[in-house]
C-alpha positions in Angstrom: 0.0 0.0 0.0 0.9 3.6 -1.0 0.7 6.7 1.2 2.3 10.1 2.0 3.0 10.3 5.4 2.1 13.7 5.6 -0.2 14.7 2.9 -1.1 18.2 3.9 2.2 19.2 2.8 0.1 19.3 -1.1 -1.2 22.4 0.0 2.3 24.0 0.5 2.7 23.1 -3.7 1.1 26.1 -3.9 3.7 28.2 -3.3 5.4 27.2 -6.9 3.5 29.1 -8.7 3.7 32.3 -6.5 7.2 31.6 -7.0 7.3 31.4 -10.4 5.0 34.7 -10.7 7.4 36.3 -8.7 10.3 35.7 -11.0 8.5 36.8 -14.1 7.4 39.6 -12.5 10.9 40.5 -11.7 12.2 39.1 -15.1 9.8 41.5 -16.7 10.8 44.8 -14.4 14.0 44.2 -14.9 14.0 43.9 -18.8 11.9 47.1 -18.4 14.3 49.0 -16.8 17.3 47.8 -19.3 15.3 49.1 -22.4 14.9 52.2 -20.7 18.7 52.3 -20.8 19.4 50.8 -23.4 18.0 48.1 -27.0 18.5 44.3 -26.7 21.1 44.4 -29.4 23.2 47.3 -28.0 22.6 46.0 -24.3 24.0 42.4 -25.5 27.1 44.2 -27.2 27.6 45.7 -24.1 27.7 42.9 -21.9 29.5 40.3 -23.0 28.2 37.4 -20.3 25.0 37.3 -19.8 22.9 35.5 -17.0 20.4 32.4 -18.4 17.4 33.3 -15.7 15.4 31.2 -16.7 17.4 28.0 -16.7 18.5 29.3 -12.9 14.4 29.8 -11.8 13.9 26.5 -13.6 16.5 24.6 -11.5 15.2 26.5 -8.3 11.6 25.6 -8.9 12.4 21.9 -9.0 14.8 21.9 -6.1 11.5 23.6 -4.0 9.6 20.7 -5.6 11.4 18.0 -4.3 12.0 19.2 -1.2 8.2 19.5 -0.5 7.8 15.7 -2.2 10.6 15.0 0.6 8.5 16.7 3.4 6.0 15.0 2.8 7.5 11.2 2.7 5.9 8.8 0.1 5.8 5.7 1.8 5.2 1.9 1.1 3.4 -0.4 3.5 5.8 -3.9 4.4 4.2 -5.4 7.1 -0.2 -6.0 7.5 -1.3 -7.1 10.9 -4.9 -7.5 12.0 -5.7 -5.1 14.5 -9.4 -4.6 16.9 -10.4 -1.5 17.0 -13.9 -0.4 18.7 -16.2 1.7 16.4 -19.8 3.3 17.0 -22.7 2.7 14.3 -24.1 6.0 13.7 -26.7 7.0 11.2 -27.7 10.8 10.4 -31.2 12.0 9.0 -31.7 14.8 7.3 -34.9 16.3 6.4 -35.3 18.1 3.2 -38.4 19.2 3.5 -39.6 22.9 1.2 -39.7 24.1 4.7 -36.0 23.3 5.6 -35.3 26.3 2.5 -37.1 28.5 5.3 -34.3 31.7 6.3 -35.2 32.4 10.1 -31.4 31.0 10.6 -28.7 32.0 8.5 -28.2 31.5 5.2 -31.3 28.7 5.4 -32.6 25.7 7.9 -31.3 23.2 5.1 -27.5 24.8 4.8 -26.8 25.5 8.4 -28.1 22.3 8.9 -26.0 20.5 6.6 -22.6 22.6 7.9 -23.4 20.8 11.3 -23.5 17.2 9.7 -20.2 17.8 8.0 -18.7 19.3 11.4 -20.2 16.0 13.0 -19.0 13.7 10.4 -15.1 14.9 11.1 -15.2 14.6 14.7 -16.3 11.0 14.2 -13.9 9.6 11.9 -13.3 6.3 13.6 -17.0 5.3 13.2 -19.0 3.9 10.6 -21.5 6.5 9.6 -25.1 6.4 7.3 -26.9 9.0 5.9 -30.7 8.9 5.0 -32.7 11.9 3.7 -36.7 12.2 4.2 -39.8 14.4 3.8 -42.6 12.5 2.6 -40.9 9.7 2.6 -37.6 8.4 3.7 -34.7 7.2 1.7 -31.3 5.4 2.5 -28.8 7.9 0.9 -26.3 6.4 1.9 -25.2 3.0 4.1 -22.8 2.5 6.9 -19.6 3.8 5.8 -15.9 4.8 6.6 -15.7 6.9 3.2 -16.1 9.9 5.3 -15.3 12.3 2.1 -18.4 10.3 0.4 -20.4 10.9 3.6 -19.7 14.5 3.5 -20.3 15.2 -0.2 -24.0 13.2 0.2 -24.9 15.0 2.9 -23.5 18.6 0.7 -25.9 17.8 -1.7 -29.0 17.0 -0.8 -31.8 19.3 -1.3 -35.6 19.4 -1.3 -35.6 18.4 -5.0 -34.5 15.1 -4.2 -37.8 14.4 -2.2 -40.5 12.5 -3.8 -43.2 14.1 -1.9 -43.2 16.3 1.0 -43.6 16.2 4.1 -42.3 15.4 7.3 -41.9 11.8 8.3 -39.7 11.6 11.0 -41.0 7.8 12.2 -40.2 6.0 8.7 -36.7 7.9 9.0 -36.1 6.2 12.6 -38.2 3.0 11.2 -35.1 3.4 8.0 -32.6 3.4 10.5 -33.3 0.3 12.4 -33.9 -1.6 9.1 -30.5 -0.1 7.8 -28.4 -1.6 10.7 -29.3 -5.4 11.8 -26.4 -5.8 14.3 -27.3 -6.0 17.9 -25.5 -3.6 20.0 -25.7 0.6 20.9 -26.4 2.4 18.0 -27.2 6.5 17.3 -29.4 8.1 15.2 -29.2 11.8 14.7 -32.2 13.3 13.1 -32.2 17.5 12.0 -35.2 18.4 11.4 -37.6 21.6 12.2 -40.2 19.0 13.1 -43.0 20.8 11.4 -45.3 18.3 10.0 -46.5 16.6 13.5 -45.9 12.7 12.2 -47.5 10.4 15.2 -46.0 7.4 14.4 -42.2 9.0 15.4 -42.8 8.8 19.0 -44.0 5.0 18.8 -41.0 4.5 16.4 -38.8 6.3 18.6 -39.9 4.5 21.5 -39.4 1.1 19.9 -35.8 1.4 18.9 -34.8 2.9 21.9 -35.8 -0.9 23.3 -34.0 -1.9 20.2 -30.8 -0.3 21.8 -30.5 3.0 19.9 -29.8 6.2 21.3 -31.6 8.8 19.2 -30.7 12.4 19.4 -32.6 15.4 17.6 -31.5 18.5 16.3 -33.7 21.4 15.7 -33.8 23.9 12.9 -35.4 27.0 12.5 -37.0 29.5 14.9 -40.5 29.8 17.4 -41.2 33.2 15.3 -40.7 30.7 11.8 -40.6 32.3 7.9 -42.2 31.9 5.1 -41.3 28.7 2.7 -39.6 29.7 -0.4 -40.6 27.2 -3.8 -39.4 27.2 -7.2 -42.4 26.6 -9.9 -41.6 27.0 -13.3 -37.6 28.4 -12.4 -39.5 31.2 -10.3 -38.7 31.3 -6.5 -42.0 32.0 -5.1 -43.7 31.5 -0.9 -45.4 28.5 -0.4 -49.3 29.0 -0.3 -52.3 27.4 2.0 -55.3 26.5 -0.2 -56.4 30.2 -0.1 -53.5 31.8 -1.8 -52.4 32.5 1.8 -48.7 32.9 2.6 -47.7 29.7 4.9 -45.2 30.5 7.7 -43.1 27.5 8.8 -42.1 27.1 12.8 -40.1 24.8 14.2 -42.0 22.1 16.5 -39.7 21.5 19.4 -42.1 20.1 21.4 -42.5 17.0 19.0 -38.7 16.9 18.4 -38.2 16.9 22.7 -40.0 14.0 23.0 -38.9 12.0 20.0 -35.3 12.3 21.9 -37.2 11.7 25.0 -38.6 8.1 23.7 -35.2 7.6 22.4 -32.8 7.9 25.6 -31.0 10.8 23.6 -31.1 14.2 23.9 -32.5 17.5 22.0 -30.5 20.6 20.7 -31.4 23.4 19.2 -29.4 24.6 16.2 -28.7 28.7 16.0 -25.0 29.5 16.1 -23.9 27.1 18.4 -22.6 24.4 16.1 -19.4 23.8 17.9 -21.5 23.4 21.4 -23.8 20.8 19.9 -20.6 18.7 18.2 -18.9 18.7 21.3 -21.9 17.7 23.5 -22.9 15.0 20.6 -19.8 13.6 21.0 -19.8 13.3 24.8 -22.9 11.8 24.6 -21.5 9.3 22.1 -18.6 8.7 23.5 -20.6 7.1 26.3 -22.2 4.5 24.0 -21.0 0.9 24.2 -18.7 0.2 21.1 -18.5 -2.8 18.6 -15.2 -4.6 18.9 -14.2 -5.1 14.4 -11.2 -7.0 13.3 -9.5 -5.3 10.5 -5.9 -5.3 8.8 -3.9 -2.6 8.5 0.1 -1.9 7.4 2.1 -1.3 10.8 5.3 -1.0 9.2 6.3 1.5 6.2 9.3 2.3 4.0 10.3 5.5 3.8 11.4 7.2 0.5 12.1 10.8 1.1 15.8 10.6 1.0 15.8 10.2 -2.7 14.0 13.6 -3.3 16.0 15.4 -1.0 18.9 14.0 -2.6 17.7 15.5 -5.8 16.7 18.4 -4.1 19.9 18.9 -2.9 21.9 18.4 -6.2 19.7 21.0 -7.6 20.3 23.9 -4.7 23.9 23.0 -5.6 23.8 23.3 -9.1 21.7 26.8 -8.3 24.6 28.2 -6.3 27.3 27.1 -7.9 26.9 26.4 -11.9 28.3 28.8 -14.2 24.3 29.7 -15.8 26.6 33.1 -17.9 26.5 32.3 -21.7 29.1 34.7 -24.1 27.6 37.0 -26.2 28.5 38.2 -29.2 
């Protein structure tokens, strides 16, 4: 198996090209100023060795190159052991309800929303994590994983467009959720959601997986005072409307969502700009949960190759400092 041992070190490529901006910015001054003084041809017979900067930039660049390739240590894997690690089963439910587009929060229910499931999914990388969407209905979007870039980029995406119908059905999202993960042992289901649509079978639902051995723990999004519902018909953004062409104003339902997490030995939080509270106390509460024991095999020993490009690096800082890069002229 391949790695880099240190892959953030990609990031510092980025200083090539400000390097090599910076040298043709100069290269171009400096030519600037010469013609000022004096032509190519005249300035040429003037001077009769003449610095190649470009070959010395060039031989610079790649030096910077390697050394970051050396920094950052490509490795091969020698030696696979099996190792036991304990990981939690946790599965996140999003609704994408038209009334999760609502604005009482900022920039909308559905975005903040989805910036706290990406902040959960890095602080539990470790675990195996699901995602399922619902509003109407509810939909596996996604099974127990450790891709946790896949996990983030589902959950980036989803949108109310991706309902079939709408709605609010918070009990088949729980009901989804138990169905999704047969395994007996301590399991967590998060579930963001501004509760509008009061669903009466997601306390019964909630009450029988916490029997099941789930811990389910509800987020909610939006505001007491609510907002109207923005729609899109016919690639116009218009407010959602009641049957007499009145404006309908969405509210969160905390009362519903409080005793959904009640039923489900979990707890309830409300989302504003606290999203670094409610990660932290998630993962307290998590952390609490009884862990499945899983075999797996991973590489304990690597080979380091990073002398070879600092070698090269090397040869080329020499070769910067010390070659003769002055051609004659005539």
């Amino acid at each position: 198996m391949f790695r880099w041992e240190d892959s953030t070190g990609f990031y510092i490529l980025w200083i090539l090209p400000l390097v090599a901006a910076w040298m043709w910015w100069t290269y171009r001054k400096q030519k600037s100023q010469r013609a000022s003084f004096a032509s190519n041809h005249l300035f040429d017979k003037l001077i009769r060795h003449k610095t190649q900067t470009f070959q010395k930039s060039l031989v610079l660049g790649f030096a910077l190159f390697f050394l970051i390739l050396a920094w950052i240590n490509p490795q091969y894997g020698l030696k696979k052991e099996k190792q036991k690690v304990e990981k939690s089963d946790i599965m996140i439910a999003l609704d994408i309800s038209n009334s999760m587009n609502a604005t009482d929060i900022s920039p909308s229910r559905m975005e903040k929303a989805k910036r706290l499931i990406s902040e959960i999914i890095r602080a539990r990388k470790g675990d195996q994590l699901g995602l399922i969407l619902f509003a109407g209905g509810a939909y596996l979007q996604m099974p127990l994983t450790s891709d946790y870039a896949a996990a983030e980029l589902f959950a980036k995406t989803a949108n109310p467009g991706m309902a079939g119908t709408q709605g609010t059905a918070i009990g088949e999202a729980i009901d989804l959720a138990m169905r999704s993960v047969k395994d007996d042992h301590q399991r967590a289901l998060i579930i963001l959601s501004d509760g509008e649509d009061h669903d009466d079978n997601a306390l019964s639902q909630a009450d029988k997986a916490a029997d099941a051995g789930w811990n389910i723990f509800t987020i909610g999004v939006g505001t007491t005072e609510g907002a109207l519902v923005p729609v899109v018909k016919e690639g116009r953004e218009e407010y959602k409307v009641d049957d007499e062409g009145n404006p309908v104003k969405s509210a969160i339902n905390e009362s519903l969502l409080t005793d959904i997490a009640d039923k489900g030995k979990g707890q309830y939080y409300r989302l504003d700009d606290n999203i670094a509270d409610i990660v932290a106390d998630v993962n307290t509460q998590l952390e609490k949960m009884s862990k499945r024991t899983v075999e797996i095999k991973s590489f304990t020993e690597y080979r380091s190759f990073y002398q070879y490009f600092l070698a090269i690096a090397l040869l080329l800082i020499m070769v910067y400092f010390f070659h003769d890069f002055k051609v004659k002229t005539v």
